[in-house]
KOLDREN-485344 format. One line per field, with one value per atom (N, C-alpha, C): atom name; residue in one letter; y, x, z. Coordinates in Angstrom, 2 decimals. Layout:
N
a <- c(CA ...)
r <- c(A ...)
north <- c(Y ...)
east <- c(X ...)
up <- c(Z ...)
//
This chain:
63
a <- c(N CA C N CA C N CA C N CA C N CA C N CA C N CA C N CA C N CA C N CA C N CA C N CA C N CA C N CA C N CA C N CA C N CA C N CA C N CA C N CA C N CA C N CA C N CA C N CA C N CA C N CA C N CA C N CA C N CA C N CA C N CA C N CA C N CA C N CA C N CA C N CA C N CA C N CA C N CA C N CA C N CA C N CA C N CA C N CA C N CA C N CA C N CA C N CA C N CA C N CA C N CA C N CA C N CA C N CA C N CA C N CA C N CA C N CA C N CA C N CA C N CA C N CA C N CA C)
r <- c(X X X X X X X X X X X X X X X X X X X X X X X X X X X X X X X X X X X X X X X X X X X X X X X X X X X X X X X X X X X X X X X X X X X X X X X X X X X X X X X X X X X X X X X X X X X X X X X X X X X X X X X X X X X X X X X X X X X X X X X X X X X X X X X X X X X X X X X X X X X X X X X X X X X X X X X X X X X X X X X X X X X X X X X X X X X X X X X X X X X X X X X X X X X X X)
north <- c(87.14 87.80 87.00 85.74 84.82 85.46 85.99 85.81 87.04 88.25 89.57 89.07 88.56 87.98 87.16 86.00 85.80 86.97 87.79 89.16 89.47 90.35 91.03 90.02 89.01 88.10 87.48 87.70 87.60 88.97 90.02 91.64 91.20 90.80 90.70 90.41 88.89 88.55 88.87 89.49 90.42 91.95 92.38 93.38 93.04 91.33 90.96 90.90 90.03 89.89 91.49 92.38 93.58 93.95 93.93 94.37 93.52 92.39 91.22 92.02 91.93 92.12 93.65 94.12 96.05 95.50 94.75 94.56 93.91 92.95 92.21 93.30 94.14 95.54 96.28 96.70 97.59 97.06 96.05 95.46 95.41 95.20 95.81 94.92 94.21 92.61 92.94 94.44 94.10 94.39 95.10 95.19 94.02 93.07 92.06 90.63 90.79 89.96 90.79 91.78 92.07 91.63 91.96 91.12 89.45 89.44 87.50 87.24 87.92 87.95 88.30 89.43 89.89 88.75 87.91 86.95 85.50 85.46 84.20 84.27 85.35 85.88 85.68 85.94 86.30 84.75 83.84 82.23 81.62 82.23 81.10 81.58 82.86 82.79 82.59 82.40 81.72 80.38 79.67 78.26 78.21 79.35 79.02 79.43 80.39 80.19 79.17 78.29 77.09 76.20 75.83 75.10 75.67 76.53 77.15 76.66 76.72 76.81 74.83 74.33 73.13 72.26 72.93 72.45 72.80 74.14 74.72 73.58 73.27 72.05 70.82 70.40 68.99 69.02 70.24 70.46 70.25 70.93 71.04 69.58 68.51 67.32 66.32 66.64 66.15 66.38 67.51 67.93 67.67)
east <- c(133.91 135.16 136.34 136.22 136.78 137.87 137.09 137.53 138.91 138.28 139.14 140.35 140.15 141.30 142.11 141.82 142.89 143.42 142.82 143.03 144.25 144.14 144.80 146.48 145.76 147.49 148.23 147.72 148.16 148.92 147.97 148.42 149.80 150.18 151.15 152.26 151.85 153.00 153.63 152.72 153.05 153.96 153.92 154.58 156.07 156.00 157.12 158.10 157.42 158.40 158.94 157.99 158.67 160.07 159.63 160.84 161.65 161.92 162.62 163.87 162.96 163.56 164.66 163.45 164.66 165.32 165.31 166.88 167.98 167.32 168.88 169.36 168.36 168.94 170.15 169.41 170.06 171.23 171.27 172.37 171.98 170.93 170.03 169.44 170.71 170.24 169.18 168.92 167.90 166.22 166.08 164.91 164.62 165.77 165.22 165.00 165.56 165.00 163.47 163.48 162.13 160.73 161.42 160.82 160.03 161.51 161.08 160.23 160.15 159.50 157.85 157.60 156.58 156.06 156.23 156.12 155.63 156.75 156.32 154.73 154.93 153.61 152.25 152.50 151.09 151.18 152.01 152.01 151.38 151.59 151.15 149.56 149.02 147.92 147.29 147.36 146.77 146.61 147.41 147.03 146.12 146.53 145.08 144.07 143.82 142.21 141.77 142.84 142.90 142.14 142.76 142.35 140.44 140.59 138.99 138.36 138.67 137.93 137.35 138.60 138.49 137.39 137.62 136.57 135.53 135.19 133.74 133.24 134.23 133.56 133.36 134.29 134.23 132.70 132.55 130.82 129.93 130.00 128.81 128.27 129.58 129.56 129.04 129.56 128.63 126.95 126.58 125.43 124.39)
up <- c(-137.00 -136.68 -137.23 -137.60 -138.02 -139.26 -140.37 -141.69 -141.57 -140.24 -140.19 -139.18 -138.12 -137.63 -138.80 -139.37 -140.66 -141.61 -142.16 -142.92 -141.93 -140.74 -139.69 -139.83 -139.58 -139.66 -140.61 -141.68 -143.25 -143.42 -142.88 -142.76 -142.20 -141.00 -139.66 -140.22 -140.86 -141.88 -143.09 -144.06 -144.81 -144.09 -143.32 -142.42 -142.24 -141.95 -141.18 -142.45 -143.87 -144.76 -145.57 -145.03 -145.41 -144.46 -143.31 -142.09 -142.27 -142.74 -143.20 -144.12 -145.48 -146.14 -146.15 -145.96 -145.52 -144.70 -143.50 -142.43 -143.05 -144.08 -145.23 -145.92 -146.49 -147.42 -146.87 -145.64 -145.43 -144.30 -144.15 -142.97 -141.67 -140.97 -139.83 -139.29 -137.97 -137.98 -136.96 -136.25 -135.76 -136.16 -137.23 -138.37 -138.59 -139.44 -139.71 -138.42 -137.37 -136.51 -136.15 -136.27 -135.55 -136.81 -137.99 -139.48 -139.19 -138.55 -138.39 -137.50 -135.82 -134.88 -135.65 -136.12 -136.75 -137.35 -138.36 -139.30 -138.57 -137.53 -136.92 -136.40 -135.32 -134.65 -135.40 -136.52 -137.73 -137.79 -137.95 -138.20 -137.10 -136.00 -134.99 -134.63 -135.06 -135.07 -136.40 -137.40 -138.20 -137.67 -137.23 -136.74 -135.98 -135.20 -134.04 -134.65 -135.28 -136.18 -136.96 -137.59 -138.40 -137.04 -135.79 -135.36 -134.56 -134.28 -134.34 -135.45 -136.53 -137.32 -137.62 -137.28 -137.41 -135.96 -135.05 -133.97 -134.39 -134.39 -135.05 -136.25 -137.13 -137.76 -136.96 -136.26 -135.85 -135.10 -134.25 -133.45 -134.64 -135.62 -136.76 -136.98 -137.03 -137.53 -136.52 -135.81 -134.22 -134.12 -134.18 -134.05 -135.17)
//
């Protein structure tokens, strides 16, 4: 489930730098805060799969 949760939040953030960018376009400070919100969100779970992914190794290395 690993590889689609990263996909999904690459997706998230890709979303966000769209809503981003249309809220600078078009003047729409609240599109683009919701852009940024979107963006961050997809960031902070990539980390947390980063760090899954990094325990799941640290066990492998253990074992």
């Amino acid at each position: 489930m690993g590889f689609l949760d990263k996909l999904k939040n690459k997706a998230q953030q890709a979303k966000g730098r769209g809503k981003e960018e249309a809220g600078r376009q078009s003047g729409d400070p609240n599109l683009e805060a919701e852009g940024k919100s979107d963006r961050a969100s997809g960031g902070v779970k990539q980390v947390g799969e980063k760090a899954k992914d990094a325990a799941r190794e640290a066990k492998r290395t253990v074992e």
